[in-house]
N, C-alpha and C positions, 0 to 999 in steps of 0.2 A: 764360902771360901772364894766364889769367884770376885765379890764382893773385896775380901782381902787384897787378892791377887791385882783389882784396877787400884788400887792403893800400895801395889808395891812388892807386897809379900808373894813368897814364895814359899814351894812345898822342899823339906828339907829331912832328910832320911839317908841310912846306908845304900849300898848299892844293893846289897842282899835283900833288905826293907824293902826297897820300889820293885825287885823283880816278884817278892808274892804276891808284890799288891795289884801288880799289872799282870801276875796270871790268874789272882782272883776274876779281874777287871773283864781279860777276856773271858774267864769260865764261864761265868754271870753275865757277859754280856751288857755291862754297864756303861754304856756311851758318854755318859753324862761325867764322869769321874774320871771315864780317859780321856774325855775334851778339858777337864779339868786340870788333868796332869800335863797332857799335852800345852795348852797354855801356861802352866808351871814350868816349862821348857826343862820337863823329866824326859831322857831320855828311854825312850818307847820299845829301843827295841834291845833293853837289858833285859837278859835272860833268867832262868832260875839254873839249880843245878844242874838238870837234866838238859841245861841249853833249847828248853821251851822258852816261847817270850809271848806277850799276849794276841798275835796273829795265828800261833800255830792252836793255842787257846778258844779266839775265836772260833776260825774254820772250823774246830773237834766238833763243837757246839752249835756251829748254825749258828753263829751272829753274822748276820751278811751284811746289817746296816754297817754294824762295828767294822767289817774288813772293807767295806767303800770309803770309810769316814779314813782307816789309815791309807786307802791307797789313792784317794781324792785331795784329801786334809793336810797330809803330811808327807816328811820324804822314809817311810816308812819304806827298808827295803826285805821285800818277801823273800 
């Protein structure tokens, strides 16, 4: 995909789509997928219904790299 994306592409979904996917992201703690989406200039800090987004995800979980990488990386606001 990233591979895609220096060619152009981008990632394209509801906005409903990108919030499970970015609360999977944080649950799982997949870095790699939300530097992915992040370079897809998805916005990060769409929520699900509960108005969880993938920070509060994180934290639940013990991803620390993950919550450096949003508060280093990006204009992620907590």
């Amino acid at each position: 995909m990233s591979y895609l994306n220096s060619k152009g592409a981008t990632a394209i979904a509801s906005q409903d789509q990108f919030a499970k996917m970015l609360c999977i992201v944080g649950f799982e703690g997949n870095l790699d997928l939300l530097k992915l989406l992040h370079l897809c200039e998805v916005d990060l800090e769409t929520a699900d219904y509960d108005l969880r987004h993938v920070g509060h995800l994180a934290a639940c979980e013990g991803h620390f790299e993950m919550l450096k990488y949003l508060a280093s990386e990006t204009k992620f606001d907590f």
